[in-house]
N, C-alpha and C positions, 0 to 999 in steps of 0.2 A: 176386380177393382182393387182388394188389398193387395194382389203383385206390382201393380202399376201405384199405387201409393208409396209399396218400399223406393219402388226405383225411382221415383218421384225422388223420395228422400235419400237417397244415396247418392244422387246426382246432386245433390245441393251438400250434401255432410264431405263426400270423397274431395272434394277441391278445397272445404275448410280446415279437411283434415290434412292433406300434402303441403298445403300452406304455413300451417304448424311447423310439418315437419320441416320443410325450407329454415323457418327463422330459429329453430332449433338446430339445427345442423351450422346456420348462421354463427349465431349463438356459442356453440359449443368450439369454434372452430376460431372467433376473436380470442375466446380467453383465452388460449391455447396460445396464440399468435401476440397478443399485449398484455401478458401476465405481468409483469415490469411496471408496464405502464400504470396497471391498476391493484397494484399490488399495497397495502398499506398495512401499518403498523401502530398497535396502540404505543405510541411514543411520542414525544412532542420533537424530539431529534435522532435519525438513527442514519447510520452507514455501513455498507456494505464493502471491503475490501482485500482483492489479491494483495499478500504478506509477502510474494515474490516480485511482482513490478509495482506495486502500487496502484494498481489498475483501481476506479470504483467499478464495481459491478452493479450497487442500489444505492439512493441516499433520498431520505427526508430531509427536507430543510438541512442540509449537512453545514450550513456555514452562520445558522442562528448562536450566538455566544449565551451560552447556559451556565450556571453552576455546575463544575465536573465533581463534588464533594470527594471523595476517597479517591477517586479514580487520577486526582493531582499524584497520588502518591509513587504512581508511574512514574515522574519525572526524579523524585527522589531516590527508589531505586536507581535508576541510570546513573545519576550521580556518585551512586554507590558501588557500583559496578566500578568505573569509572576511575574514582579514588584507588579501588585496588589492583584494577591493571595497571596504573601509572606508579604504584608501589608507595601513595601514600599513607595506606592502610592497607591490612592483611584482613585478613576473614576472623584469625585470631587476636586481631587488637582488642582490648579490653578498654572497659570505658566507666567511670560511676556515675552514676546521676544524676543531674542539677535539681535543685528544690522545684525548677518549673514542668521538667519531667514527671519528678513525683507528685507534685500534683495531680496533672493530666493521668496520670494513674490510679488515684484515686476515685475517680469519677469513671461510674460504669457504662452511663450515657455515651462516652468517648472509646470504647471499646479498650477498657484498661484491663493490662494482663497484671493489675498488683507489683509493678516495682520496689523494688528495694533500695533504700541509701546505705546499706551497710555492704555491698555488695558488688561485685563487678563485671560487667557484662560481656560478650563478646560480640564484633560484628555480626557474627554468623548471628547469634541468638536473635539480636536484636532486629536483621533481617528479617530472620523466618516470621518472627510475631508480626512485625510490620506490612512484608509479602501475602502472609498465612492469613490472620488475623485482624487483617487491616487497624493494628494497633498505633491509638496516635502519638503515646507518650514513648514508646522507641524510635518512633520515626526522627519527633522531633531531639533524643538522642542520639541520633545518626546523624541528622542536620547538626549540630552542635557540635561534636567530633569533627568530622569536616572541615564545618568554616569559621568554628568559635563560639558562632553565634548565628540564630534562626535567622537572625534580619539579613544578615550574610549571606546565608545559603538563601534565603529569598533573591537574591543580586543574583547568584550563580545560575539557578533557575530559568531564569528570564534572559537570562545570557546565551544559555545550553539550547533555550525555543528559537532565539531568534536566529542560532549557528543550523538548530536541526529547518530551518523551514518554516515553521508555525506558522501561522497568519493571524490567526485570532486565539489570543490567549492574556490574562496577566495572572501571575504568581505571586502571591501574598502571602503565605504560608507554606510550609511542606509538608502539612498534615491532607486537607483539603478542609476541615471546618472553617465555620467562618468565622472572622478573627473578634465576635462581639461574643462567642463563645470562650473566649481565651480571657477573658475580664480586661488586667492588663500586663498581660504574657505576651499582648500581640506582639509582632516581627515589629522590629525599630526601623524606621523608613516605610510604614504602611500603615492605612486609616483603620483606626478604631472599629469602622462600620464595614470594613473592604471586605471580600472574599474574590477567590480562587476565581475565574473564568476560564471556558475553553466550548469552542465549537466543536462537533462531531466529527466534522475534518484534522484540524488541529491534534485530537485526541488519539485517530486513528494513527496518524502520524507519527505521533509522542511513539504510539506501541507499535509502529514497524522500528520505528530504530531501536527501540527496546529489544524485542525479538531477533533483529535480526544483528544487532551489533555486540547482543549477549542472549544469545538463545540459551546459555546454561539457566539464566532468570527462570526458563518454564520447568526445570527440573524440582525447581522451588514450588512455584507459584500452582504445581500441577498435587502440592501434597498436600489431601483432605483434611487430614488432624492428624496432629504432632504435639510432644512434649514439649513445657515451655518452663522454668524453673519448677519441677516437680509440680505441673498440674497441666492438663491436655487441655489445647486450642483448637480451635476448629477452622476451618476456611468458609468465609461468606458466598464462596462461589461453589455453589449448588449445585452445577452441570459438571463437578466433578463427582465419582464415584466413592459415595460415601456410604459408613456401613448403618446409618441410620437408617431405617426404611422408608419413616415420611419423607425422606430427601430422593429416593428410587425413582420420580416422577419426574424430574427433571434434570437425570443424566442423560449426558449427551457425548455419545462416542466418538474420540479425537478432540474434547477437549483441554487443552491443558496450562488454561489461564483465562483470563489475566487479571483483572481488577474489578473490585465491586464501591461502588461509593452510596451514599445515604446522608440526607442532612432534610429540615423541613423544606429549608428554600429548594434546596438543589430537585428534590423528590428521590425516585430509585432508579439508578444508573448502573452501566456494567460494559466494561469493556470485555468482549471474549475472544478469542483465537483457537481453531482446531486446526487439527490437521487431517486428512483421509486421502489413499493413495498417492503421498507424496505434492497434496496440496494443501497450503496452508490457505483459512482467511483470518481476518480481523474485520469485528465486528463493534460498535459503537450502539447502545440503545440510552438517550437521558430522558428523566424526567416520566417514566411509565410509571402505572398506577399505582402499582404494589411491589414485594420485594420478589413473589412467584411471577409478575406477567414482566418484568427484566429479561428473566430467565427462556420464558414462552415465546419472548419476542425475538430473543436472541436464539431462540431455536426454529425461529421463523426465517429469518435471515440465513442460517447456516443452512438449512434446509436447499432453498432458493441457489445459494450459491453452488451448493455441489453437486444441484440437481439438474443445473441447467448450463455450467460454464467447464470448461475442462482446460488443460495448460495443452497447449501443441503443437509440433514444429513444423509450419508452415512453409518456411524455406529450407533446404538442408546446404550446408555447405559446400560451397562448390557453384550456387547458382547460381545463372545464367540468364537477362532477358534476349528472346529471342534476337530482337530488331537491334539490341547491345551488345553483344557476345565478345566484338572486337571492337579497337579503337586503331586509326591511322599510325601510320610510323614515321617521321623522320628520318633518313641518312640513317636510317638501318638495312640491314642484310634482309629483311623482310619487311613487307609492306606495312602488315596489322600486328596485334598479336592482341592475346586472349585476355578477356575480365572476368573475374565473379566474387564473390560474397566470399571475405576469408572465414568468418561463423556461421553457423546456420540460425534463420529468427525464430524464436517460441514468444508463442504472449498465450494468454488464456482470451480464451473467446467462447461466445456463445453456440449453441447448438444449432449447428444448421447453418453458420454465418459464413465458414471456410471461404467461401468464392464471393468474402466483400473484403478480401484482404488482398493489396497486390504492393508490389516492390518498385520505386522510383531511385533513379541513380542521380548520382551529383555529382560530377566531374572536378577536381581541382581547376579550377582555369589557372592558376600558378605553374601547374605539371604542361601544359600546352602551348606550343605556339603560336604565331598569331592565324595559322594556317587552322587551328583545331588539330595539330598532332600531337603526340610524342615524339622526345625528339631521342634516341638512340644515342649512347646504350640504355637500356631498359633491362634493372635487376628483375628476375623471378619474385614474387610474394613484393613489392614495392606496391604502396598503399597509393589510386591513384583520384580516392574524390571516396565517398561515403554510399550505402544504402538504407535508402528509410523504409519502413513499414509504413503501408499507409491503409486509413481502414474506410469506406465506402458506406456509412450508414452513422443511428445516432447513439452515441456513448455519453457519459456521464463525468468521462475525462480522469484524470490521479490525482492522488491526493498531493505532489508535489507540487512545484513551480512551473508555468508553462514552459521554461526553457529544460525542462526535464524530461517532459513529456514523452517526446518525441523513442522511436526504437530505432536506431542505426546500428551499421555495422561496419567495416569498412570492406572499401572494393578494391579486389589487388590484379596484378598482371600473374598470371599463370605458368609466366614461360618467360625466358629471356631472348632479348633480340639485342644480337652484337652489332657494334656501327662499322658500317663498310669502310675499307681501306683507302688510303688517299686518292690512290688510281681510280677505284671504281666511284669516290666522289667526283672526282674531277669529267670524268668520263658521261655521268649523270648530268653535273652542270651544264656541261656542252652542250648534251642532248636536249636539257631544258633550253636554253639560250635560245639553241635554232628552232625547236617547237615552238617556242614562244614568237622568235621571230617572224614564222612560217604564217603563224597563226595570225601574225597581224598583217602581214604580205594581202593575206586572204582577206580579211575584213576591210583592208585598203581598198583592195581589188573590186572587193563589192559594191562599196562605194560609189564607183563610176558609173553605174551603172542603175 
């Protein structure tokens, strides 16, 4: 009787228990498959982005317009960069300090490195404190050298977003605080109560052209603590390799920028960029809880990124679609002749996606007759219509403009086809003529009947 009770009971347990296992195997097997999807971030704004196409790979809310506080100062860098490749300034230009400077330096609340009015500054310095140090009273020294005047380099600003792309942004200062912290220092041509704006899009953007238009910036931006008039600064950005120990918890290998911001409204923000195996991202977090879960969240994203997407060349040069290979000829020595792809495509893409990527061509109709030929002669390597990358699933799209989007390449002839000689046109004509004519003899003929 107790053998037949077990099995009583194992016949009712074994089916609740395979059941389990099913929605657990279930289970374990979505997450796996919609990690993306369910992936979240203590942040009120965050984005995820390839540093070589632009690609996004994640993004929270990426087009909500936030206070960027520090993180504005990305755009003043550029500007500075900028200044001294066009040779309006050198790195050793020297500068002294306006009274609104020294002010902003005396206030520690503002991340003041103690300026000097007897003294005079150089680019580089005033850089590194600003880069390093996220210092607002050099920055706005570098804005001032520049354009004269902050309210100036506020114009310039707003100028340089709307040339780079931006979408959502406006520029009020060049520090990133807000301008009812400045008493009335504010930038001339901007409200007493105004601050800094920028979306997580806009932001990531700022820092690909940054990165990529002056990548020497991260040779900067990647240095822990540096000397600063005879007393060391520190950098805000904590995922670099500092020799403090409580800071050990939040390195993060391959990184080597880029900006940290902080204000009450704004909350705590941080643009970062790594690099690993020859792949960069940028990453965007505003508005997180504290000045360590910035950090945690932007080592969430980095994470995400390198763990699941990879850069790879999907097409190589040279290729070819089957059912396209050739195109007709014209009044050449050969009937067809060969196309393919003069570059080969890379994009990064996710794991496991390879076979939703495929190649569509696009013919000049300019280069064609009305026949759909070419018409001979036809040079070797002559470009004769585009190929696009096309992807087969759902993406998150670039931080660019739609008409940038897009991965093309151009598609050339392989070979040349010389145009036949007059005799062998003429000889051809003829042949068409009476084809032609033959050809309607016949269809006459049919008629009758």
């Amino acid at each position: 009787m107790e053998v037949e009770e077990v099995k009583d009971k194992m016949r009712r347990i074994v089916p609740i228990f395979l059941a389990a296992l099913v929605v657990m195997a279930t289970l374990i097997g979505q997450a796996s498959v919609s990690y993306a999807k369910t992936f979240d971030l203590d942040a009120q704004s965050a984005i995820l982005v390839d540093a070589d196409t632009g690609k996004v790979l994640f993004a929270k809310n990426p087009d909500e317009v936030l206070p960027p506080a520090s993180m504005t100062k990305m755009m003043t860098e550029y500007l500075v960069w900028e200044a001294v490749e066009s040779g309006q300034i050198s790195w050793d230009t020297t500068t002294e300090i306006s009274d609104y400077s020294y002010e902003l330096s005396k206030n520690d609340a503002f991340s003041g490195v103690g300026l000097r009015q007897n003294k005079e500054y150089t680019v580089r310095d005033l850089y590194e404190a600003m880069a390093i140090n996220s210092d607002n009273a050099t920055t706005v020294a570098l804005a001032e050298l520049i354009a004269g005047s902050e309210g100036e380099f506020v114009k310039m600003m707003n100028e340089k977003a709307a040339e780079m792309g931006l979408t959502d942004y406006e520029f009020v200062n060049a520090s990133g605080l807000d301008n009812e912290s400045l008493g009335d220092n504010y930038p001339e041509g901007t409200e007493p109560d105004a601050t800094n704006l920028l979306s997580a899009r806009s932001t990531a953007l700022l820092a690909f052209h940054l990165v990529n238009d002056y990548p020497e910036a991260l040779e900067i931006s990647s240095i822990p603590e540096t000397e600063f008039d005879e007393q060391e600064i520190r950098n805000w950005n904590w995922m670099l390799k500092h020799d403090a120990s409580f800071l050990e918890q939040f390195y993060y290998e391959g990184v080597d920028g880029l900006k940290t911001g902080f204000t009450e409204l704004a909350g705590n923000n941080f643009t970062g960029t790594a690099i690993r195996d020859n792949q960069r991202l940028i990453t965007v977090v505003m508005n997180t809880d504290s000045r360590e879960s910035r950090f945690e969240e932007t080592a969430k994203l980095l994470d995400y990124g390198f763990n699941n997407f990879k850069k790879e060349e999907l097409f190589k040069e040279g290729f070819q679609l089957q059912d396209m290979s050739t195109l007709p000829v014209a009044k050449g020595k050969e009937k067809t002749i060969d196309i393919a792809t003069e570059k080969a495509i890379s994009t990064i893409l996710k794991n496991g996606e390879e076979e939703k990527y495929s190649i569509e061509y696009a013919i000049d109709k300019d280069k064609l007759n009305k026949d759909g030929e070419l018409v001979a002669p036809i040079e070797k390597g002559e470009v004769i219509g585009t190929a696009e990358l096309v992807y087969d699933g759902e993406e998150e799209g670039y931080i660019f403009n739609d008409e940038n989007n897009s991965q093309k390449v151009n598609l050339i002839t392989t070979n040349e086809v010389e145009k036949k000689n007059w005799f062998m046109l003429t000889i051809s004509a003829i042949g068409d003529f009476f084809a032609n004519l033959f050809s309607s003899i016949v269809d006459t003929v049919k008629g009758w009947f």
